[in-house]
N, C-alpha and C positions, 0 to 999 in steps of 0.2 A: 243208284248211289255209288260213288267212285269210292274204291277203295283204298284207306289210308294206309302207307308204307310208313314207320315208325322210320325215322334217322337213329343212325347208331350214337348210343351215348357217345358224348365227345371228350376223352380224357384227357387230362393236365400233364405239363409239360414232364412235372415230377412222376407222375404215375409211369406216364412212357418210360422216362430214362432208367424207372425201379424196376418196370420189365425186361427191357433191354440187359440191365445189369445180370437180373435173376437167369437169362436166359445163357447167357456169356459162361455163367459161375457155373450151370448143367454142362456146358460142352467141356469134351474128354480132352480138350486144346483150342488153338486160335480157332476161332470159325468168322465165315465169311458174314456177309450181311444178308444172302441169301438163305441162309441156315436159321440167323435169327428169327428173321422176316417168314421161316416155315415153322421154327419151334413155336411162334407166339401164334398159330393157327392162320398166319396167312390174312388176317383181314387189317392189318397194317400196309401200305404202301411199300412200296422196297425203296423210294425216294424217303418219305417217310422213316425208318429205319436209318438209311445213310445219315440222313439230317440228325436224327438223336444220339447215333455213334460220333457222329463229328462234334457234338455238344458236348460230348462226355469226353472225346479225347483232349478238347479246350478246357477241361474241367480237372484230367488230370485223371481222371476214373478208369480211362481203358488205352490198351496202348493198340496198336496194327504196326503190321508187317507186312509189306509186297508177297503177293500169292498169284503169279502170275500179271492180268492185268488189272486184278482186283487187290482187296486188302484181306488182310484177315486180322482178325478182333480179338482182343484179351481184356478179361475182366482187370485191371489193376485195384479196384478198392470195392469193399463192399457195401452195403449199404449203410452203414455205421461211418467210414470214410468217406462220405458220400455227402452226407447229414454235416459231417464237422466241416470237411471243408466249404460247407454252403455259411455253416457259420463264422469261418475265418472270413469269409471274404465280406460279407455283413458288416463285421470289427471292424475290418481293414477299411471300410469304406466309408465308418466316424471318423471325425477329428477326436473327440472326446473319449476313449477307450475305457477308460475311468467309471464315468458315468455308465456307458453302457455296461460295462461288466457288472459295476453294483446295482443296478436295474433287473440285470439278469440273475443276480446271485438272491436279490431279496424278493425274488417271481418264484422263486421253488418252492418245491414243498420240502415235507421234513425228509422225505425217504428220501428223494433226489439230491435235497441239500448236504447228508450224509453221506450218499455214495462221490459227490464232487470231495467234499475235504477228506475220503478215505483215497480217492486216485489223487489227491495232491500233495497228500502224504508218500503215499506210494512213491509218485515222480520224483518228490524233494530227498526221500531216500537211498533210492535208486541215483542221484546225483549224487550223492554220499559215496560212492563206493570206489 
């Protein structure tokens, strides 16, 4: 009887980029992709890595700087920055902004629906000043 090798679960694209991110936010400064690609145990690809760093720099999430003839990596947003800007571009990408926003406003719950009109409070205050 041949013996069956399990494949490694296969993670989503968002999972990656939220370790990549977590891995960036641990380092003491920019790190390479080499660094990540060893924080995150090594069983990521180092192509792999590059590809979701280059996703995340098109995203706006991490910035790099020349290190030689490599790059080295900086976390710019966290995973809260991460989350909204997936949601700006969402909006950005109705015609109808109207509708989706009232769609999304009457999808909450109450606790959510209160923490939104207390930061929209906040915001319109804070323009106040």
């Amino acid at each position: 009887m041949a013996e069956q090798r399990q494949r490694p679960r296969r993670r989503g694209q968002g999972e990656l980029e939220a370790l990549v991110l977590s891995a960036l936010r641990e380092a003491d400064g920019p790190a390479t992709a080499g660094w990540v690609q060893e924080r995150l145990g090594g069983d990521l690809a180092y192509t792999t890595v590059i590809t979701i760093l280059t996703r995340l720099l098109a995203k706006g999430a991490v910035t790099r700087e020349r290190a030689g003839r490599s790059f080295a990596w900086t976390s710019a947003s966290d995973q809260a920055g991460l989350a909204a800007h997936r949601m700006r571009k969402v909006l950005d990408s109705e015609s109808d902004r109207e509708a989706v926003l009232a769609s999304f406003v009457t999808g909450l719950g109450p606790d959510d629906e209160r923490m939104l009109r207390e930061l929209l409070g906040q915001s319109r205050n804070e323009g106040e000043d």
